[in-house]
N, C-alpha and C positions, 0 to 999 in steps of 0.2 A: 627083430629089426623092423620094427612098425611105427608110425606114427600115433596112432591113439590107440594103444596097446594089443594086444593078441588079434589077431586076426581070424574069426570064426567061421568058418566056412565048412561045406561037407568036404569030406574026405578026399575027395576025386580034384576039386581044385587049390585045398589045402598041400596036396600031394606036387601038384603042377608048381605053384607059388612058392616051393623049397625046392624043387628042382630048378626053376629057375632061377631063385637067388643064388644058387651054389654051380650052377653051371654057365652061366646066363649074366646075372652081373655084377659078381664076385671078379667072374674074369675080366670083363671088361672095364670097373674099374681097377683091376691091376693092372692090365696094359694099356688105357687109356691115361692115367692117371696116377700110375705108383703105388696106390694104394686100395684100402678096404670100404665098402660101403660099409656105411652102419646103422641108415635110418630108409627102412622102407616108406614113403611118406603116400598115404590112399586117403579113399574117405570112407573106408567101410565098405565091407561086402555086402549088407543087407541093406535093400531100400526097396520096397512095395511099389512097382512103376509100371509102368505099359511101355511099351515097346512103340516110339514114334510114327505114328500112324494108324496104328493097329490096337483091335482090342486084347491080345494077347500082352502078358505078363512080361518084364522081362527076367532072362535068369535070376539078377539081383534080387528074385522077389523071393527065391527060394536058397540064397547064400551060394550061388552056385558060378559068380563074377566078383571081381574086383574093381573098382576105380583108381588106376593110381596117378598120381600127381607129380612123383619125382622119387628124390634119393639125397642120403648125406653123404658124403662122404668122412669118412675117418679124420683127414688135414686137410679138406678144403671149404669150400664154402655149399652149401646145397647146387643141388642139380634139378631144374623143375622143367617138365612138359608142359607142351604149350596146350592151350586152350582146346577142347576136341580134335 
């Protein structure tokens, strides 16, 4: 359920990212909404960045975060987070 296919990440937040779709929100669009999400929508786990301010790396730099943007739902229309 991704937007620009498979979601590659190490094990530890690949493991968090399916717990939370299946407990997290699955449910919540079923009881918000009646129905199933079907489109995790991010931009990718991986992106080489510093961490604002600092010269340290951020997780992204090691697959180890997500970016996400929203969701589809199954029958309705997308579902998008706002801006940071």
């Amino acid at each position: 359920m991704t937007d620009n296919g498979p979601i590659e990440t190490v094990c530890a937040t690949a493991l968090r990212i399916f717990m939370w779709e299946e407990n997290g929100i699955q449910s919540i669009a079923q009881d918000l909404f009646n129905t199933q999400a079907s489109r995790l929508r991010h931009v990718g786990p991986y992106n080489c960045r510093r961490i604002s301010g600092t010269d340290r790396r951020s997780t992204h730099a090691t697959a180890g975060a997500i970016d996400i943007l929203g969701l589809d739902l199954t029958d309705s229309p997308r579902i998008r987070l706002p801006e940071d």
